[in-house]
C-alpha positions as YAML, in Angstrom:
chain: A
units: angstrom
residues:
- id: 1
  name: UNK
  ca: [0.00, 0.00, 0.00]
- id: 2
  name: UNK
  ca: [2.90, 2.29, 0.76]
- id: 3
  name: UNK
  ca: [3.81, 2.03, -2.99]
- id: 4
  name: UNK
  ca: [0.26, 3.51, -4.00]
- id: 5
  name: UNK
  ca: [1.15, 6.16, -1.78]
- id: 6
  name: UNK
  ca: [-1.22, 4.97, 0.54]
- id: 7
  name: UNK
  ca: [-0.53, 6.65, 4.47]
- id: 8
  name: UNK
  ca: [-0.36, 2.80, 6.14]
- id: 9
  name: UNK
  ca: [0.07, 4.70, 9.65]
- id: 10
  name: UNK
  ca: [-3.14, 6.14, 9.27]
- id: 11
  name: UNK
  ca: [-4.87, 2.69, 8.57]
- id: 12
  name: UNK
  ca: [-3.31, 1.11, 11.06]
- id: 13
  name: UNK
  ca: [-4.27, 3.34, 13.72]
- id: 14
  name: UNK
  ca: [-7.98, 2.79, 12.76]
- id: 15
  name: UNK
  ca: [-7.73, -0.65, 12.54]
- id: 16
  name: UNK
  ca: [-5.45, -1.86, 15.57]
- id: 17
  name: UNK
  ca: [-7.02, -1.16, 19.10]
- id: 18
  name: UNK
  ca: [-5.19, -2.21, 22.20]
- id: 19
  name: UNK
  ca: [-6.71, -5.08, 24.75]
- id: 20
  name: UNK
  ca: [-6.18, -4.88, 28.08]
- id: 21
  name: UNK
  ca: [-5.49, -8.33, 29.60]
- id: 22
  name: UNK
  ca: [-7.98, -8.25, 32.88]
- id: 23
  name: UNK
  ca: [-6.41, -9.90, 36.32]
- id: 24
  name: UNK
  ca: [-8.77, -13.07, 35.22]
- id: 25
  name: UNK
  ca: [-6.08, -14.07, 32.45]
- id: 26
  name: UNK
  ca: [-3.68, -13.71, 35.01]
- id: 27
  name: UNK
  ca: [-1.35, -17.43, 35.44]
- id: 28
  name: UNK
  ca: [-0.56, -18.36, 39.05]
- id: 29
  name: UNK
  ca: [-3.77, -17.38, 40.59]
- id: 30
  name: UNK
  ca: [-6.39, -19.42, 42.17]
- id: 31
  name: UNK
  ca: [-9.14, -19.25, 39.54]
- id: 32
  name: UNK
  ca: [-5.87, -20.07, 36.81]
- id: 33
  name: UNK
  ca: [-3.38, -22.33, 38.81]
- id: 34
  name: UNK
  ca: [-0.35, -23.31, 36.57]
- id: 35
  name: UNK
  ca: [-0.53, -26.21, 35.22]
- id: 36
  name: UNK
  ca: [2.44, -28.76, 35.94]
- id: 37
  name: UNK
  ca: [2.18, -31.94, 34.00]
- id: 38
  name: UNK
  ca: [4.29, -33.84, 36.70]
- id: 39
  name: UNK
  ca: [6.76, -36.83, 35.14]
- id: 40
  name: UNK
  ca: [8.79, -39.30, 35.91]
- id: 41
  name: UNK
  ca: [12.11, -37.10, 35.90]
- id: 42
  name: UNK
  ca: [12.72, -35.36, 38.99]
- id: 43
  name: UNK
  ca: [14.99, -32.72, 38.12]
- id: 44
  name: UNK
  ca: [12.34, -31.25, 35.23]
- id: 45
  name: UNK
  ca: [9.92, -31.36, 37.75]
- id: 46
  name: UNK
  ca: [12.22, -29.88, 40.23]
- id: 47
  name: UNK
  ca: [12.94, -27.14, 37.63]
- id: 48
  name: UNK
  ca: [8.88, -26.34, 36.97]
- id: 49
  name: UNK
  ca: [8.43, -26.20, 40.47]
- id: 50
  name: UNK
  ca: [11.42, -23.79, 41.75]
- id: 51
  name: UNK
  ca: [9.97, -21.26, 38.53]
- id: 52
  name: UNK
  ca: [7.20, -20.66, 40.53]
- id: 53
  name: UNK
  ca: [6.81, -17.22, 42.16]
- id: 54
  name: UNK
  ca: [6.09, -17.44, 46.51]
- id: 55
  name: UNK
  ca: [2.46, -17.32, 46.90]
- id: 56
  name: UNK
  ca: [1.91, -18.91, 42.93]
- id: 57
  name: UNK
  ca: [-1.05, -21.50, 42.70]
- id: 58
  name: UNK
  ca: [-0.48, -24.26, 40.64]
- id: 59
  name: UNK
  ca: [-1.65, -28.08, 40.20]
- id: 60
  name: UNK
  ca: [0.01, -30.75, 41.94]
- id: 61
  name: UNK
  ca: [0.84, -34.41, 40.99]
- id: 62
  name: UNK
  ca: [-2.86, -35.34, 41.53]
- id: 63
  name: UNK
  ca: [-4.37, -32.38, 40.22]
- id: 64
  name: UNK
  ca: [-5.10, -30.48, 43.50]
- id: 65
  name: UNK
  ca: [-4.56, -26.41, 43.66]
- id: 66
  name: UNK
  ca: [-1.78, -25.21, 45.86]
- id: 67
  name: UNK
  ca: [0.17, -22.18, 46.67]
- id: 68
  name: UNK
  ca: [3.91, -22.41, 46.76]
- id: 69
  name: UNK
  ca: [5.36, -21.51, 49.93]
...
């Protein structure tokens, strides 16, 4: 379009319109726990589970909610 001589920033201004992200999309809360698919190697797991954030919810091995510590 800029080679018709087109002003792109002018469509593009009309067209794009920011989206704010409420707290409900949030990860890590209690209404959207992480979600750890626990395996049989302990040091991945080990590594998901020392990512988490004190005070993060995620799922544990049997698919409970719980805050890290």
């Amino acid at each position: 379009m800029k080679k018709l001589g087109v002003p792109t920033e002018e469509i593009e201004s009309m067209l794009i319109k920011p989206v704010e992200a409420g707290d409900s999309a949030a990860t890590g809360t209690l209404k959207n726990p992480w979600q750890i698919i626990w395996s049989d190697n302990t040091d991945a797991d080990e590594k998901l589970f020392a990512s988490l954030e004190r005070g993060e919810y995620y799922t544990d091995i049997n698919g409970d909610v719980r805050i890290k510590n």
